[in-house]
N, C-alpha and C positions, 0 to 999 in steps of 0.2 A: 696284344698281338696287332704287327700294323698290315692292315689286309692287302693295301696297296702294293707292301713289301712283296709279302708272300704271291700276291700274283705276279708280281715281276721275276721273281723264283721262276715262278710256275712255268711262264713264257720261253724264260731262258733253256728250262729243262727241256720242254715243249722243243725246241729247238737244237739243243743237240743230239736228240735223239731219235731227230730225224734229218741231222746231217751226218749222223751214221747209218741208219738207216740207208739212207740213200750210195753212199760210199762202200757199206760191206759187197765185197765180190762173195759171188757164188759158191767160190772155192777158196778155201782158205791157204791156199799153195799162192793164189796171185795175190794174198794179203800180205804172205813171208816174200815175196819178190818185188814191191813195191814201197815205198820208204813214204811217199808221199801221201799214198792214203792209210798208211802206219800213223803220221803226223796227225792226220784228221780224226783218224776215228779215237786213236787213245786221247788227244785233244777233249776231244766232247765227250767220252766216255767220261774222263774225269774229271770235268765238267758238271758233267750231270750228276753222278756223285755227290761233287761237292755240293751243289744247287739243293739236294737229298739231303744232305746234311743240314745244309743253314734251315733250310725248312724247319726241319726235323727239331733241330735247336728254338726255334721260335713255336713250333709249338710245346715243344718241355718248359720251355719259362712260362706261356701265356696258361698252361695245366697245370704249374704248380707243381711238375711230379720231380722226383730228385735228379737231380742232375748229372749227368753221365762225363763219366772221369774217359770215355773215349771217342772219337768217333763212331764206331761201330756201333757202341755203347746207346748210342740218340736210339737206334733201330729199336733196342731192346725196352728201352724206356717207354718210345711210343708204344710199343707190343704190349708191354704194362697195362699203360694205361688207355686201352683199348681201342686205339688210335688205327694200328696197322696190325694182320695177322702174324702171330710168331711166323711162320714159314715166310712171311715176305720182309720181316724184320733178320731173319738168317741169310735170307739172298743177298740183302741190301748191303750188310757186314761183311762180306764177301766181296760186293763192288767195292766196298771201303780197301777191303787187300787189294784189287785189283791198280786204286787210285796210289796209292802209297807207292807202289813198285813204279809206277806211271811217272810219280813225282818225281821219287827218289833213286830211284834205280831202273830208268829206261830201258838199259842194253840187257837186262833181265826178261822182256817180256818175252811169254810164251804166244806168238801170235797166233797160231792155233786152238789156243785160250780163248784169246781174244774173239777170233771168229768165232766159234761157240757161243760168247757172250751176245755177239752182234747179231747171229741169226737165232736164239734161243732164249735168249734173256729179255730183251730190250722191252719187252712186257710189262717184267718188272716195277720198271720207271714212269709206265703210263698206270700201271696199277695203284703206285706209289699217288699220282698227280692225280687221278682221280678220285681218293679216296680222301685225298686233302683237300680239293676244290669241293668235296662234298661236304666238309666241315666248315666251312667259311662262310 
């Protein structure tokens, strides 16, 4: 595992998710009326995600544990191998749906979703970087 990677990971995560942070309005009515902080937040949402993931992938190889035929799949594996707790390996798999529709199918998003994710989640992600920066 190359640590300098993974802290640049770390950084980046660090970073979009609290350029969401900072972006989520209060109400999630000015988040469906507003396109440009739609841009931002799904942006670093999936982002951050993804950052989730390569992490996640660098530590499944540098652990040895078998290798995940999904995205979501890293969560479970770290979960395994006693990396991340199952409950925050389920949330993560769930940003992973969130990033896929982000990627692939923008004009799909439920922004109302979104908000929720932006004032009730975003934990997640620090939970996630903390419990990685503890391993390192």
């Amino acid at each position: 595992m190359d640590r300098r990677v993974i802290e640049q990971k770390l950084e980046t995560l660090r970073y979009c998710v609290q350029r969401v942070a900072q972006r989520c309005p209060d109400d999630p009515n000015q988040l469906q009326q507003d396109p440009d902080t739609q841009d931002i937040i799904a942006l670093n949402l999936s982002r951050a995600v993804q950052q989730c993931v390569d992490i996640g992938a660098h530590l499944v190889t540098s652990l040895e544990l078998p290798p995940p035929d999904t995205m979501g799949e890293t969560f479970d594996r770290l979960a395994e191998g006693g990396i991340i707790e199952a409950s925050l390996a389920d949330r993560l798999k769930k940003a992973v749906g969130f990033r896929n529709i982000a990627v692939h199918n923008y004009e799909r998003i439920n922004w109302e979703i979104v908000h929720a994710v932006c004032s009730r989640h975003l934990d997640d992600f620090r939970t996630f970087a903390r419990t990685v920066n503890e391993r390192l």
